[in-house]
C-alpha positions in Angstrom: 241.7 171.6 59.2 241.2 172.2 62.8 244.3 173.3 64.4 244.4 174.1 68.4 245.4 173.2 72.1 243.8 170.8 74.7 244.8 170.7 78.1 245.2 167.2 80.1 244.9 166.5 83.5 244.1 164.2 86.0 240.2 163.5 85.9 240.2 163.5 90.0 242.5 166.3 91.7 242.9 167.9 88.4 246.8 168.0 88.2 248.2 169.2 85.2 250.0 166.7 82.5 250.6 168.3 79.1 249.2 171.2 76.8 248.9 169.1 73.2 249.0 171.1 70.5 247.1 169.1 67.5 246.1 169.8 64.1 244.0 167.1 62.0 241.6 166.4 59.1 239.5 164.1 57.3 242.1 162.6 53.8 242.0 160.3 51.1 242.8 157.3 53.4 240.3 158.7 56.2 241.0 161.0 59.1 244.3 161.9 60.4 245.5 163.5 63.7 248.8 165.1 64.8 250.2 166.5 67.9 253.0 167.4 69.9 252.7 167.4 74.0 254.5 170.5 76.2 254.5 169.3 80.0 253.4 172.0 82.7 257.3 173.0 82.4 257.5 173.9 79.1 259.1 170.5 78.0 258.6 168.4 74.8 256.2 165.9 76.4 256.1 163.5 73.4 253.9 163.6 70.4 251.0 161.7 68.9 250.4 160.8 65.3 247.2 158.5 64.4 245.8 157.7 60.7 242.8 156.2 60.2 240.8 154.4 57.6 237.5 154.9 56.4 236.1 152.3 59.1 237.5 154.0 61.6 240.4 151.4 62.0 244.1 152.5 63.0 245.9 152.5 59.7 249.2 153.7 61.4 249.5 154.6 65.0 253.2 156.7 66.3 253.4 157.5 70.0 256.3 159.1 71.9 257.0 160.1 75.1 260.7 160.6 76.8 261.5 157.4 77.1 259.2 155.1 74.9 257.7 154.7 72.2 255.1 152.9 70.1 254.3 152.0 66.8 250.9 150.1 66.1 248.0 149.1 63.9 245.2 147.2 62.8 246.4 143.7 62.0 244.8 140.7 63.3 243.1 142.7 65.6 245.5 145.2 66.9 249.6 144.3 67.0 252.3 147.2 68.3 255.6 147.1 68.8 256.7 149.3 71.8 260.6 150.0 71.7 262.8 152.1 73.4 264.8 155.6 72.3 267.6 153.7 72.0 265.9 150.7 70.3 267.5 148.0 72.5 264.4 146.9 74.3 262.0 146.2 72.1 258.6 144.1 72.8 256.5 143.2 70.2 252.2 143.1 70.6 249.0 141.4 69.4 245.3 141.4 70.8 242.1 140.9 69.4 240.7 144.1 69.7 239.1 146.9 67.8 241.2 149.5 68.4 243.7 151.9 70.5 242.8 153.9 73.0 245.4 156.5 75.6 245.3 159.9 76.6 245.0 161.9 73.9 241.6 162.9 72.7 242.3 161.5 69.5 241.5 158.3 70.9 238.0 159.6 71.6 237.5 160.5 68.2 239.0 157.6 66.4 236.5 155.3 69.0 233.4 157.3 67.6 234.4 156.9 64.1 234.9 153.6 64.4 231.8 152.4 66.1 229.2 155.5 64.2 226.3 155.5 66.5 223.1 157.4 66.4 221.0 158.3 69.4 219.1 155.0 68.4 221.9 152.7 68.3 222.0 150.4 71.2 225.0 150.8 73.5 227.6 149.0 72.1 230.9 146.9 74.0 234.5 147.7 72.1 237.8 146.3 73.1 240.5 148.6 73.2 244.2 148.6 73.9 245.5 151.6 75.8 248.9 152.6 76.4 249.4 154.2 80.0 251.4 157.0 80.2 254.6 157.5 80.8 256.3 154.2 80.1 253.0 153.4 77.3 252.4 150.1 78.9 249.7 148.2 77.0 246.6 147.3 78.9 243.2 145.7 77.0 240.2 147.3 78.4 236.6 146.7 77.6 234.1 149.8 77.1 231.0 150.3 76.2 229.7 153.4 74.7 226.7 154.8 73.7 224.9 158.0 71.9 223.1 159.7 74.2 222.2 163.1 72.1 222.8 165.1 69.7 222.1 168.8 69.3 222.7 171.6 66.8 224.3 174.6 68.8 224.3 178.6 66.2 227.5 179.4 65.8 229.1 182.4 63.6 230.1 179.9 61.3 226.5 177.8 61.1 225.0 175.4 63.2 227.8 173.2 65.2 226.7 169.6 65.8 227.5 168.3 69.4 227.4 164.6 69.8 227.1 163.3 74.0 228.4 160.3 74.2 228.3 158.1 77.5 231.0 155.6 78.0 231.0 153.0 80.7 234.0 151.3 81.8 233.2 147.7 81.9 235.6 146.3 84.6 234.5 148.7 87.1 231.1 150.4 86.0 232.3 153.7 86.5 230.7 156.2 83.8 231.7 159.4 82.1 230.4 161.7 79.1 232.3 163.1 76.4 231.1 165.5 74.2 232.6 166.1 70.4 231.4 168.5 67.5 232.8 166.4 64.5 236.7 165.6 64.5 237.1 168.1 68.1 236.9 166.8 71.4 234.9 169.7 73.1 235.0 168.4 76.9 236.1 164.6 78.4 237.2 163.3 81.8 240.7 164.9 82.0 240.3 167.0 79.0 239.6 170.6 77.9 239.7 172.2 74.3 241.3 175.6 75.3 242.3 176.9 71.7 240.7 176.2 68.8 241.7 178.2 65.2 239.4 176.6 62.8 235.7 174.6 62.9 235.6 171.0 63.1 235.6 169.4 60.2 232.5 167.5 59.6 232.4 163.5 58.2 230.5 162.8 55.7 
């Protein structure tokens, strides 16, 4: 079960968000992924909580932050309701999309599980909702991604597999890589693993 911190910040002057402090592992529904956000301060920042199934689909989706929150998952394409602390306000959501997408590197994950490319696949176009922080607005976004390479780095515990990933935004073009080693997001846009206890667990 790999159990660490990322640090998040913005992807173009580099201002600090949050520290998140995750732990997650592959379970008898699929892959699950928990987390709890400190801001630059040393506040609770809000926490994420994502379960997946073995497609790769959102079984169960929880996201906090101060003042919102959201629960969501695969039905009909993707439905949320986003309500909040004191419950009075609540909206209710449906797209047809594959999946969710935000800030967390969870999302990163969840999108590679869900679409499991090899370096031969084609890119390939997903639809995702993402929930913009800190008010977790919903916004559909088209992406495409694809597997650019994959390489076996030594480690003390065995060979690591790295996948490289390129994801293009579709509305604008604007392109990025993200690199992961199984269920752990070693380097994105805005993202950088700083602690990590335990090696990634692998999928089968």
């Amino acid at each position: 079960m790999p159990r660490g911190r990322y640090s998040l910040h913005d992807p173009h002057d580099h201002t600090p968000f949050a520290d998140e402090h995750f732990h997650c592992a592959p379970g008898p529904s699929g892959w699950r992924y928990v987390s709890q956000l400190t801001t630059p301060a040393g506040d609770h920042g809000g926490s994420v909580d994502l379960t997946l199934d073995d497609l790769g689909r959102p079984l169960r989706l929880e996201l906090h932050t101060a003042s919102w929150q959201v629960r969501g998952a695969a039905l009909d394409g993707v439905t949320w309701v986003r309500t909040d602390p004191t419950g009075t306000h609540a909206d209710e959501g449906n797209v047809r999309a594959h999946a969710f997408t935000g800030t967390s590197p969870a999302f990163l994950i969840a999108t590679t599980r869900l679409l499991r490319l090899t370096p031969s696949s084609a890119a390939t176009r997903v639809r995702l909702v993402t929930f913009t922080e800190p008010v977790l607005a919903p916004r559909t976004v088209d992406q495409s991604w694809a597997l650019r390479k994959r390489e076996a780095h030594g480690t003390d515990n065995g060979p690591l597999t790295v996948d490289e990933y390129q994801v293009t935004a579709l509305d604008t073009g604007e392109q990025h890589a993200v690199h992961i080693a199984g269920d752990v997001v070693l380097a994105a846009p805005g993202i950088e693993l700083e602690e990590l206890e335990s090696p990634p667990s692998a999928f089968g």
